[in-house]
C-alpha positions as CSV (number, residue, x, y, z in Angstrom):
1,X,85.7,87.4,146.9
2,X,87.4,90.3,144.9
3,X,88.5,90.3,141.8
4,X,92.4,91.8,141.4
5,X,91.2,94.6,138.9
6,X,88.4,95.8,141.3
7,X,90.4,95.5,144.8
8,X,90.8,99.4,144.9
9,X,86.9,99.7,144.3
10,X,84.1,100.3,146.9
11,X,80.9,98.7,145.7
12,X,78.0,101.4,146.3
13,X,74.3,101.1,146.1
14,X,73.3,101.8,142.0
15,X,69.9,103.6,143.6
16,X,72.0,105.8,146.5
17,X,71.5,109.3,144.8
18,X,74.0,111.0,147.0
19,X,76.8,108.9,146.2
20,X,79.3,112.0,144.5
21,X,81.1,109.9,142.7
22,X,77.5,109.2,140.3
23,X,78.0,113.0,139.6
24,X,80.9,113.3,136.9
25,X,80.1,110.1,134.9
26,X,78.9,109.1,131.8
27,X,76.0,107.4,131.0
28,X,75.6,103.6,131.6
29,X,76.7,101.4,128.7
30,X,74.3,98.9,126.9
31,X,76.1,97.5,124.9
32,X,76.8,93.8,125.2
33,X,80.4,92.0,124.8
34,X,80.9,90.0,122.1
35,X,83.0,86.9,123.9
36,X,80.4,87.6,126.6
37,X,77.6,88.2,125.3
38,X,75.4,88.2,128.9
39,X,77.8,91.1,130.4
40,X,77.9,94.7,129.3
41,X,80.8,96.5,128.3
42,X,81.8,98.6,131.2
43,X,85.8,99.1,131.1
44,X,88.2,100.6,128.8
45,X,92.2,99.0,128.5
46,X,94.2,101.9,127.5
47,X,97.2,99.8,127.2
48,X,95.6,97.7,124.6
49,X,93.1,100.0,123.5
50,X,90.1,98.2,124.0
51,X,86.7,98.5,125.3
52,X,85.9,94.9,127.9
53,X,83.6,93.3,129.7
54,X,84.4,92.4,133.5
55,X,84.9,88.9,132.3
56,X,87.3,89.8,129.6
57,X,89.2,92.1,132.3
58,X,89.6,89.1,134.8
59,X,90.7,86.7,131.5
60,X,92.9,89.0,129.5
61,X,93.7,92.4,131.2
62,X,94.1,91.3,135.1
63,X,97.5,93.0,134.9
64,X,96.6,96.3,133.1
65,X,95.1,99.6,134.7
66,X,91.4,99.4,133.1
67,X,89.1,102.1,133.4
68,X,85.7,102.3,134.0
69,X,84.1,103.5,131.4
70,X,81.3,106.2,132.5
71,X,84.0,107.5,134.7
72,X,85.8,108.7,131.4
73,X,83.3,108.8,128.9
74,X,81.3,112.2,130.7
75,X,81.5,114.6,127.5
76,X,83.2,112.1,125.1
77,X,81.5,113.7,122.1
78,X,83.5,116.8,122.5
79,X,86.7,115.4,123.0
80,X,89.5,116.0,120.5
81,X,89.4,112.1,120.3
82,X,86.0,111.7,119.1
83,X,86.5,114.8,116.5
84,X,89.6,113.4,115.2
85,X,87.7,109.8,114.6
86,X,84.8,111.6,113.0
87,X,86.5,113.9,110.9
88,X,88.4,110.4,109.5
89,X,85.2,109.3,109.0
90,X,83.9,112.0,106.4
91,X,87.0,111.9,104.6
92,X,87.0,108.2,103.7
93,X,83.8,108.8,103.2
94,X,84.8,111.1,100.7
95,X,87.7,109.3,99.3
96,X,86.0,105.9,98.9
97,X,83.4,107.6,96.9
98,X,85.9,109.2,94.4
99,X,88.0,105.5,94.4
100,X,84.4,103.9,93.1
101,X,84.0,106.7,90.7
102,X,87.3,105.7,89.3
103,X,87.0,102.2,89.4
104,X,84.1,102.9,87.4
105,X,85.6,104.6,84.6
106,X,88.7,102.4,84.8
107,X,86.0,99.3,83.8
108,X,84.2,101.3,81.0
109,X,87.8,102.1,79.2
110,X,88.9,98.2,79.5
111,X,85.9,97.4,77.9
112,X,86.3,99.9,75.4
113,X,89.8,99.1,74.7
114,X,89.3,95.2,74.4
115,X,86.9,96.2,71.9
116,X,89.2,98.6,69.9
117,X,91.9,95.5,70.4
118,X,89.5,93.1,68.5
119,X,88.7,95.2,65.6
120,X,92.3,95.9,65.4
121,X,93.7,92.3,65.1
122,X,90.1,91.4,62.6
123,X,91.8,94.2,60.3
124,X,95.0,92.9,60.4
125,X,93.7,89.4,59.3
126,X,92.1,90.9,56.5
127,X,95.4,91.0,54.7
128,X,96.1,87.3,55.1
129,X,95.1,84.2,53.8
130,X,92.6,81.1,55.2
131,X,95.1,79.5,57.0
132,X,95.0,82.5,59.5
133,X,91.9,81.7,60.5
134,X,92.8,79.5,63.6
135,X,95.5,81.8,64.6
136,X,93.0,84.9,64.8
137,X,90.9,82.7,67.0
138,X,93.9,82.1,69.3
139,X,94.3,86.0,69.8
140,X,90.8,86.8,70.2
141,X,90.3,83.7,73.1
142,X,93.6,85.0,74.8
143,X,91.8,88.4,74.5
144,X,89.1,87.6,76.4
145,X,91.2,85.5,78.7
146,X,93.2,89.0,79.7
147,X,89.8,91.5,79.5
148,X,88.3,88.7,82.0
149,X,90.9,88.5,84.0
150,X,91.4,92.1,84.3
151,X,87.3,92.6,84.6
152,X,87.5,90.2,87.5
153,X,89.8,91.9,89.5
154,X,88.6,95.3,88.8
155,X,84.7,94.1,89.7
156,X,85.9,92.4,92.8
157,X,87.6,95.9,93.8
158,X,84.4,97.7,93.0
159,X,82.3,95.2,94.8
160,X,85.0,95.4,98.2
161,X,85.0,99.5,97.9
162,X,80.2,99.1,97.7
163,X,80.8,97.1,100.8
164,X,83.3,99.8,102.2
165,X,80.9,102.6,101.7
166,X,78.2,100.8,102.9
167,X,79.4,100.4,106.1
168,X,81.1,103.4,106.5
169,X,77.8,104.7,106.0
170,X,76.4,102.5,108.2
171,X,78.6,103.3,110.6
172,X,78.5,107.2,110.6
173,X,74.1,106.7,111.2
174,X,74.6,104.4,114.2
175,X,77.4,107.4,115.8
176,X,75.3,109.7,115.0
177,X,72.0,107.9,117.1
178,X,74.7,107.4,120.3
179,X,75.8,111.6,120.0
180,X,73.2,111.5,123.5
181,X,74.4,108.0,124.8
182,X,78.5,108.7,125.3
183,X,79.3,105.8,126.9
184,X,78.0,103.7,123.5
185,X,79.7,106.8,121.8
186,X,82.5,105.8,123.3
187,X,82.6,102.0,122.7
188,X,81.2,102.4,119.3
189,X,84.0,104.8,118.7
190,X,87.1,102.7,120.1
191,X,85.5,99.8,117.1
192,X,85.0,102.4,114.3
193,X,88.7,103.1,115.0
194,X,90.1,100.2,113.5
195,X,87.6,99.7,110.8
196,X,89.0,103.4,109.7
197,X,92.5,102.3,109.6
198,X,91.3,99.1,108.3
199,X,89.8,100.9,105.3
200,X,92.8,103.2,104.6
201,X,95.1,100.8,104.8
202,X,93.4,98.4,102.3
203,X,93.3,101.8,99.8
204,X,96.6,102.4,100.1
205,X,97.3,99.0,99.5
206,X,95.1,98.8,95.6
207,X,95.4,102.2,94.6
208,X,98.0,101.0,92.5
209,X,95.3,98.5,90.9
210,X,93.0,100.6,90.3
211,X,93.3,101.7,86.5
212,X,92.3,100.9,83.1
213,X,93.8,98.3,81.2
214,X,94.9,98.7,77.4
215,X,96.2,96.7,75.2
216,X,97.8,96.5,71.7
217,X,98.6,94.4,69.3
218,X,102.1,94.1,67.6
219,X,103.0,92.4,64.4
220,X,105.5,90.1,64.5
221,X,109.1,90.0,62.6
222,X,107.8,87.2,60.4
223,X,104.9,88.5,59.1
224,X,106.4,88.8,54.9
225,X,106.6,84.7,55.6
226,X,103.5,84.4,57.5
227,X,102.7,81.3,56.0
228,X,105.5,79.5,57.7
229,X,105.7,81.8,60.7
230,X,106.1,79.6,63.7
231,X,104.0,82.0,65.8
232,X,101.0,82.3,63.4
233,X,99.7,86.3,64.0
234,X,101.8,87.1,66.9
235,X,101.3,86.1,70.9
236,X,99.3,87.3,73.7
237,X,101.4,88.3,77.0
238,X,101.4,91.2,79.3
239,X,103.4,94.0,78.6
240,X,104.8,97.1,80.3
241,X,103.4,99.9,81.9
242,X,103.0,103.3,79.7
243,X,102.5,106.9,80.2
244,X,99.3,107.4,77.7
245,X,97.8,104.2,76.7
246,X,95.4,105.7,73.9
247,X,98.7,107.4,72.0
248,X,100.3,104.0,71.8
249,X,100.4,102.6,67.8
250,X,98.7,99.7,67.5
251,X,101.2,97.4,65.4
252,X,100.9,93.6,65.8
253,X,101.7,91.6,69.5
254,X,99.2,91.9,72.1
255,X,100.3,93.6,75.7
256,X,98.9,94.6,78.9
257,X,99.1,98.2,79.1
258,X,98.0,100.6,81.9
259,X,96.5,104.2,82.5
260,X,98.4,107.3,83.7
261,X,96.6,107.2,86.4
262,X,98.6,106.1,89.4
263,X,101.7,105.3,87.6
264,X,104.3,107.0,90.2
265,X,102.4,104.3,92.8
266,X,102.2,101.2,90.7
267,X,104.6,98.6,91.1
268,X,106.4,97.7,87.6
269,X,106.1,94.4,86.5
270,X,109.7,92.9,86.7
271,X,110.1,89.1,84.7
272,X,112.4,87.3,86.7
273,X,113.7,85.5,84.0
274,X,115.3,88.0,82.4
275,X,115.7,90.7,85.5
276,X,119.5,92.0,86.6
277,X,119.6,92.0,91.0
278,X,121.6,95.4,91.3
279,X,123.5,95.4,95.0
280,X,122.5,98.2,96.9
281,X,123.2,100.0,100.3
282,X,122.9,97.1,102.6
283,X,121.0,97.6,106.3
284,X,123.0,97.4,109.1
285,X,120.4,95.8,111.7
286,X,122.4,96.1,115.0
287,X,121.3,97.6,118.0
288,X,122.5,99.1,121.1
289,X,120.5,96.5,122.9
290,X,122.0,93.8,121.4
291,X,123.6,91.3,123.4
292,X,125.5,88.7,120.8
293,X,126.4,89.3,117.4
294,X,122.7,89.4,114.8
295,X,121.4,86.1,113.3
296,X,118.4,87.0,111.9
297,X,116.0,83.6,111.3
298,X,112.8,85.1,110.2
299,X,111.9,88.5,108.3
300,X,108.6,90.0,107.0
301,X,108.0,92.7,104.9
302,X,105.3,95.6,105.9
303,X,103.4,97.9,103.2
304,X,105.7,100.3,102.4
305,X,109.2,100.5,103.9
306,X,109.2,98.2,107.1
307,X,110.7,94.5,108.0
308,X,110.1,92.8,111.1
309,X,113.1,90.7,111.8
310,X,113.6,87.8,114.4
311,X,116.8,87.9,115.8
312,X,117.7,84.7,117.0
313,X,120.4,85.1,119.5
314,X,119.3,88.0,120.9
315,X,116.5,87.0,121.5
316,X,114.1,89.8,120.6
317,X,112.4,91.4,117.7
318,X,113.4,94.3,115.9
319,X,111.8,97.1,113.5
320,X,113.5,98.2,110.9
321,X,112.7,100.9,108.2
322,X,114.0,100.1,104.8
323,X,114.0,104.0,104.0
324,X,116.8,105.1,106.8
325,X,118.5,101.7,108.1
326,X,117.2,102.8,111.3
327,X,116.2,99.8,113.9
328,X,112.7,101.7,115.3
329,X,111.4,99.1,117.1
330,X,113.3,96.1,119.8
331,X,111.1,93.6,121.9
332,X,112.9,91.2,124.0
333,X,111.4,87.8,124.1
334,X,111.7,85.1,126.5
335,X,113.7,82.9,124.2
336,X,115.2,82.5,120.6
337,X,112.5,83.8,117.9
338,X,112.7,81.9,114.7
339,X,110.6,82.8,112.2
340,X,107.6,86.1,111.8
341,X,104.5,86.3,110.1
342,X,102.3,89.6,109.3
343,X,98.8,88.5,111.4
344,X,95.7,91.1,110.0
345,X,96.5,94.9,111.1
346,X,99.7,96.1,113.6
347,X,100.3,92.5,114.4
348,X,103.0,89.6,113.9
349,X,103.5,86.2,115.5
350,X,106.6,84.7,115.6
351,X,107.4,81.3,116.7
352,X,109.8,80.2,119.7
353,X,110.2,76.6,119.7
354,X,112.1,76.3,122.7
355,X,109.2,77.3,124.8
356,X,106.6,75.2,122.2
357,X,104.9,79.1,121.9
358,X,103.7,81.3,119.1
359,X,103.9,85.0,120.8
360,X,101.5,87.7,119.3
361,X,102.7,91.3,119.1
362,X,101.8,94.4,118.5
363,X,103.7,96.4,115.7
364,X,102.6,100.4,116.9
365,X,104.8,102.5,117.8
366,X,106.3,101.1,121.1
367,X,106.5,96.6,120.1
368,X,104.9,95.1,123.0
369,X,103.5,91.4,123.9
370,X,99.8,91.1,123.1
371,X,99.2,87.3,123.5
372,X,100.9,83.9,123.9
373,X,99.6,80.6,121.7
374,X,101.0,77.5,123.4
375,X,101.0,74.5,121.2
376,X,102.7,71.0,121.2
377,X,105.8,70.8,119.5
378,X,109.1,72.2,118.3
379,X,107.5,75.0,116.2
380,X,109.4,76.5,112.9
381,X,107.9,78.5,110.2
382,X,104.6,80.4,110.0
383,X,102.5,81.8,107.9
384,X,99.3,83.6,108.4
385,X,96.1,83.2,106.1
386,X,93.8,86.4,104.6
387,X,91.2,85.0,107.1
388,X,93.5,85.4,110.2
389,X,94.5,81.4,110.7
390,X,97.7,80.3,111.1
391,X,99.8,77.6,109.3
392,X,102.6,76.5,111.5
393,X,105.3,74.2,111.0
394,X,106.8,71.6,113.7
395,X,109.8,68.9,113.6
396,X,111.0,66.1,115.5
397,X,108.0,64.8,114.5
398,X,107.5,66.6,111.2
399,X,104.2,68.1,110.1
400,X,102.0,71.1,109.7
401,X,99.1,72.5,111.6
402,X,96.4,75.1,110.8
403,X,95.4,76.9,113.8
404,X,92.6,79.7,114.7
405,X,93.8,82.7,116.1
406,X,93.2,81.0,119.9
407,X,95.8,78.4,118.6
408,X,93.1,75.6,118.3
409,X,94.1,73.2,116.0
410,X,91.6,73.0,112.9
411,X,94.0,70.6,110.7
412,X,96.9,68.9,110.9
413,X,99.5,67.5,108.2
414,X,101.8,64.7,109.4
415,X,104.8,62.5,107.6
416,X,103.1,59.9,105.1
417,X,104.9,56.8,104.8
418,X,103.1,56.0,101.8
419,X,104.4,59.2,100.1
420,X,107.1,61.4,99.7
421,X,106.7,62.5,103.3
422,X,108.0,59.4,104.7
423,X,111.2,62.1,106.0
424,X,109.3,65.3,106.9
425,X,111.4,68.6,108.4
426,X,109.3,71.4,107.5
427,X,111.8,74.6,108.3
428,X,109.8,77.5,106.6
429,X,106.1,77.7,105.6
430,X,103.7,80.3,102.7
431,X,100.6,80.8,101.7
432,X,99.9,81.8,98.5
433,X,96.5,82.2,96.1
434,X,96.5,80.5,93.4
435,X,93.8,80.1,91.1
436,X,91.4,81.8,94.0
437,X,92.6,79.3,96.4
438,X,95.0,79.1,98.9
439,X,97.9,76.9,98.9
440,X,100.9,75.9,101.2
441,X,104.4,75.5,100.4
442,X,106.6,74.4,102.7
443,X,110.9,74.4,102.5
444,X,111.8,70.7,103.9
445,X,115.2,70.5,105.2
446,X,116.4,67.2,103.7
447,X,116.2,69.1,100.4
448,X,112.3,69.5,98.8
449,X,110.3,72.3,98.0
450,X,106.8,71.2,98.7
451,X,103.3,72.5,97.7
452,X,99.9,71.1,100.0
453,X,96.5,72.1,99.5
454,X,95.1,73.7,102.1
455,X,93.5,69.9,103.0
456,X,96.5,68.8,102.8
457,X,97.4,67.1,99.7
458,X,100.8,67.2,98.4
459,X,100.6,69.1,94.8
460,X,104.1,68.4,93.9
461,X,107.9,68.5,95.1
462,X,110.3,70.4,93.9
463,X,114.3,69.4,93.9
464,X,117.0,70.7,92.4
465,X,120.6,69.4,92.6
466,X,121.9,73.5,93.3
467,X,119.5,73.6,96.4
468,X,120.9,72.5,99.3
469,X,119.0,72.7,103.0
470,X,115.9,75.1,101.7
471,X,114.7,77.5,104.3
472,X,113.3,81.2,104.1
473,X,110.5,81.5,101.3
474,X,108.5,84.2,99.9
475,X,106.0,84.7,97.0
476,X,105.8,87.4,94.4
477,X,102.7,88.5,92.4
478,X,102.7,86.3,89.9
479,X,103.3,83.3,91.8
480,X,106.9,82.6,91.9
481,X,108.7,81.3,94.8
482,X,112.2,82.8,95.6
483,X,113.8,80.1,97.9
484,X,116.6,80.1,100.4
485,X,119.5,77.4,99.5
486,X,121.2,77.4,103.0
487,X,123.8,75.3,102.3
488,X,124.1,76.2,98.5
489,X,124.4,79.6,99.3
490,X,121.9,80.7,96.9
491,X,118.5,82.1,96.5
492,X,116.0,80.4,93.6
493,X,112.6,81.4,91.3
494,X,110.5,78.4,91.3
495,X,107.3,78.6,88.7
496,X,104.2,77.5,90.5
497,X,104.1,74.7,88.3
498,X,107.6,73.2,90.1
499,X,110.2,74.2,87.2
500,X,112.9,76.2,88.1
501,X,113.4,79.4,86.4
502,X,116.3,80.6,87.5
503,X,119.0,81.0,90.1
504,X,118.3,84.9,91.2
505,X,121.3,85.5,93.6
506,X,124.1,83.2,94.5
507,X,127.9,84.0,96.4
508,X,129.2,86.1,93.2
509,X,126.2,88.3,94.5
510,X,127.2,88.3,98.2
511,X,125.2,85.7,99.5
512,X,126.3,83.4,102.0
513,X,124.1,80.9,104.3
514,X,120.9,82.3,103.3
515,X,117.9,81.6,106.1
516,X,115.5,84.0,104.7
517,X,114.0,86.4,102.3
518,X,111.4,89.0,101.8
519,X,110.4,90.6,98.3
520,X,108.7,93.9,97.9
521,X,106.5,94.4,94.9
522,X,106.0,97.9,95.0
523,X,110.1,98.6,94.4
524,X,111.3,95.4,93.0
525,X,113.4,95.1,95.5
526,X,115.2,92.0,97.4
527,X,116.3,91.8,100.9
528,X,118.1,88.9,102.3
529,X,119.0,87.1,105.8
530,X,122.4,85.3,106.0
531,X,123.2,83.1,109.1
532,X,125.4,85.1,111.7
533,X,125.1,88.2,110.0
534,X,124.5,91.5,111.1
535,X,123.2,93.0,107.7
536,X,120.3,92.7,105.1
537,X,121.7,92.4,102.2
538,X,119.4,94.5,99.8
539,X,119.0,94.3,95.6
540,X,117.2,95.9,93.2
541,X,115.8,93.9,89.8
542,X,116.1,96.0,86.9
């Protein structure tokens, strides 16, 4: 019997030293599979750009043109390929190095300024009397409570960059011990290919968080009748981002200030209480492919200027780029998409329920099929976890399901007649971190917003009399959710607490039948998906 991917083949004897073919090829490979760990990596998928066993060729590639591998690997080492890979590799090398030194001396100055905060607010309270005492106690633990915070995250970014250069390192020894072996070279490379643009991405992504914080303290209005001031010595919150923290005055109420640094990359910190939603430009998301008028269900945002939109009846996916307008990307799918999730690096799944699928696909340059999860019911919303599972939503029945990136199910949520779930139609599915844990909210169609644990226990339920038919959700940094009011025709800011702060945009703003919504951090900017139409509605908070 012949496989399909070896039918053009002919088998020759591995000891016949005057077969010609043996001439112009590589080296034999060594290295094991991974799924396979008993078969040696011997082909290369250029259409998926991966290095396979024979097994995983039969299983997952039987349709593509794979390569055997020593019959392109003779000379890898000077290809432009490999060159182009290693060059990468010394400068993030280089450019992790200098984002450690900086993280560095980002955590000596927030020490150094917490410090200069506390002797600041101790000479302030010099000029009081005893019944300050409590209140200075307030600001100091609050101080802490923002140094630690800030410490935390800055530690934990120096600790992720050590583990970066460490295996960069790492990395560059072990391609340097297969420059004889270019087969290994080869396969070795292909990996080290996405670590690189793992790595870069992930700097891009915190360069903006790596700086020194500041702070200051500023007196409040009441301090000639301190006695009876409500607010004791002031109050503790985060403030706004400045040019030169160490030229700010110190004067009374503590803030959050930044460093210089990166300040033309760093996203400024809108409060959403208080924040204006300017109309801008809207994005015109039609394409020459289209068959029906737009009716975009599902829309994710990608770092910097991307959304990924599934358009429901016509049945495909598009790419847009927030910069131009311009749709750079179409897929057609087998049926109507509903709603799109970011999964790890240059990938999205989006969920057709008609077909009871999830469909996996590439986001590169030219948007093409990678995988298809079957699973058992009428599948909604999704949302994709920091570890690569998926949370997926399902009606008629209603529940949730967390699934690996096979589709196994690893937990399921179901309607609880001894709880609030006893009517369950989850439309639209998060996950968000909170508190260093994840947790799920879920828009239910009869009216709730609802927040699980990751186990599944419901955390509370939200209602609100102006939100009508919930659907698209998203998250911002500080743990808001901004939900879609279909049939209010509105878009709301729900604490993570389950109060509502405000209602952001409504029909005065130009929203009508709102299905979903994406929210990007680094411009404060909102986009929005209305039912049937064939725009983005786009505003700015200022």
């Amino acid at each position: 019997m012949k496989f399909a991917v070896l039918m053009h083949h002919r088998l020759s004897d591995i000891s016949d030293t005057q077969v010609a073919t043996r001439n112009n090829q590589g080296s034999k490979p060594t290295i094991n599979c991974k799924l396979h760990t008993d078969k040696l990596v011997e082909f290369y998928c250029r259409k998926h750009n991966v290095t396979a066993c024979g097994a995983c060729v039969v299983l997952d590639h039987v349709s593509c043109r794979s390569e055997y591998i020593p019959d392109i690997s003779l000379d890898y080492k000077n290809s432009d390929n490999f060159l182009h890979i290693n060059t990468n590799l010394e400068r993030l090398v280089k450019h992790v190095t200098e984002f450690l030194q900086g993280t560095e001396d980002s955590i000596k100055r927030t020490k150094e300024n917490s410090q200069h905060l506390i002797a600041d607010i101790k000479r302030y309270r010099k000029e009081i009397n005893q019944y300050l005492d409590r209140k200075e106690k307030e600001l100091e633990d609050k101080t802490d409570k923002l140094q630690n915070a800030d410490l935390k995250k800055l530690g934990q970014m120096k600790d992720d960059f050590d583990k970066y250069k460490t295996d960069l390192a790492e990395a560059k020894s072990y391609i340097a011990k297969l420059r004889g072996q270019s087969s290994d070279l080869f396969i070795a490379s292909t990996h080290m290919k996405t670590m690189i643009e793992d790595i870069h991405a992930r700097i891009i992504k915190t360069i903006g968080e790596n700086k020194a914080y500041t702070y200051r303290f500023i007196q409040v209005d009441a301090s000639k009748d301190l006695l009876a001031a409500k607010n004791g010595l002031g109050f503790v919150t985060n403030g706004e981002p400045i040019q030169k923290a160490f030229e700010v005055p110190i004067t009374g109420r503590l803030s959050q200030v930044i460093d210089d640094g990166q300040t033309a990359q760093t996203a400024k910190q809108i409060n959403l209480m208080n924040c204006q939603p300017v109309k801008q430009p809207h994005v015109n998301i039609c394409s020459r492919k289209d068959q029906n008028d737009c009716n975009i269900a599902g829309m994710e945002f990608i770092y910097p200027n991307t959304l990924l939109l599934a358009d429901y009846d016509n049945n495909c996916v598009k790419r847009v780029d927030t910069d131009t307008g311009n749709v750079t990307g179409y897929l057609t799918l087998p049926s109507n998409p509903l709603k799109i999730t970011a999964l790890g690096r240059n990938q999205v799944a989006v969920t057709l329920p008609n077909l009871q699928s999830i469909q996996v696909i590439s986001t590169r340059a030219d948007l093409s099929l990678l995988r298809i999860i079957k699973v058992d019911g009428n599948c909604r919303g999704i949302c994709s976890t920091t570890d690569n599972k998926l949370v997926v939503s399902f009606i008629w029945p209603g529940k949730l399901q967390v699934l690996n990136e096979r589709g196994t199910v690893l937990r399921e949520i179901k309607s609880q007649t001894e709880t609030t779930l006893q009517r369950f139609l989850p439309i639209h599915v998060i996950v968000v971190s909170e508190n260093d844990k994840n947790v799920i909210y879920v828009s239910d169609y009869t009216g709730s917003l609802i927040k699980f644990s990751m186990t599944g226990r419901v955390l509370l339920t939200y209602e609100d009399v102006d939100l009508i038919k919930p659907n698209g959700l998203t998250a911002t940094d500080d743990g808001d959710v901004l939900v879609c009011g279909q049939e209010s025709h509105n878009v709301q800011v729900v604490s993570n607490s389950g109060t509502k702060e405000r209602t952001l945009l409504c029909k005065k703003d130009g929203i009508k039948t709102p299905r979903t919504v994406c929210y990007n951090a680094l411009k404060n900017t909102v986009y929005v998906g209305c039912s049937g139409s064939s725009q983005i509605e786009v505003y700015l908070l200022s």
